[in-house]
C-alpha positions in Angstrom: 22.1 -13.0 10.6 20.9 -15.8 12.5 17.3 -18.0 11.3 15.4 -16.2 14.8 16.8 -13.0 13.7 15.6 -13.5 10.2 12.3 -15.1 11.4 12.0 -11.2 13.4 12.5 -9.6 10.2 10.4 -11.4 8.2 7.7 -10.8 10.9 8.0 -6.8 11.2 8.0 -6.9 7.8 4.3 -8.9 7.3 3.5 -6.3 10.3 4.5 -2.6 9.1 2.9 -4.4 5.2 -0.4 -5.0 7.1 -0.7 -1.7 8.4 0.7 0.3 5.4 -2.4 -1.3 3.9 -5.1 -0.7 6.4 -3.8 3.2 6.5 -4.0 3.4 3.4 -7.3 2.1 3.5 -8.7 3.5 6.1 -7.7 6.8 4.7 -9.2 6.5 1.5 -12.2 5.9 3.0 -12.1 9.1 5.4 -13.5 12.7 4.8 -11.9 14.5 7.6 -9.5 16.3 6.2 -7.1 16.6 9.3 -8.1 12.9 10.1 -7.3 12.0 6.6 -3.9 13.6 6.9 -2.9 11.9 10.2 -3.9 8.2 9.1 -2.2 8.6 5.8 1.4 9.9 8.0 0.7 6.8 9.7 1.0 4.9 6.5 4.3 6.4 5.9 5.8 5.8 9.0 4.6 2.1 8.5 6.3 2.2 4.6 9.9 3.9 6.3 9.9 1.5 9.1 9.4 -1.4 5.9 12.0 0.4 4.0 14.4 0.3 6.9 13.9 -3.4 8.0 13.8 -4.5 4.3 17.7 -3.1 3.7 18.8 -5.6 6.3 18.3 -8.0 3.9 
């Protein structure tokens, strides 16, 4: 893997972190029930799409 390629990782790997976060903020904080649902999906796509960049490394 070259340095920009590990530079790209490194960045959608701060990225899909940040979100998994806020989701999981954000969700805690909701009392939609439906709402609550959706954000915290969104928090697992963000944790696979982690997952899958961090077993490049």
């Amino acid at each position: 893997m070259t340095g920009k390629e590990l530079m790209y990782v490194e960045d959608v790997l701060g990225h899909a972190s940040y979100f998994q976060t806020q989701c999981r903020e954000t969700a805690s904080k909701l009392r939609d029930a439906e709402l609550k649902s959706c954000v915290e999906d969104l928090e697992k796509k963000h944790s696979q799409i982690f997952q899958s960049f961090y077993g490049l490394l």
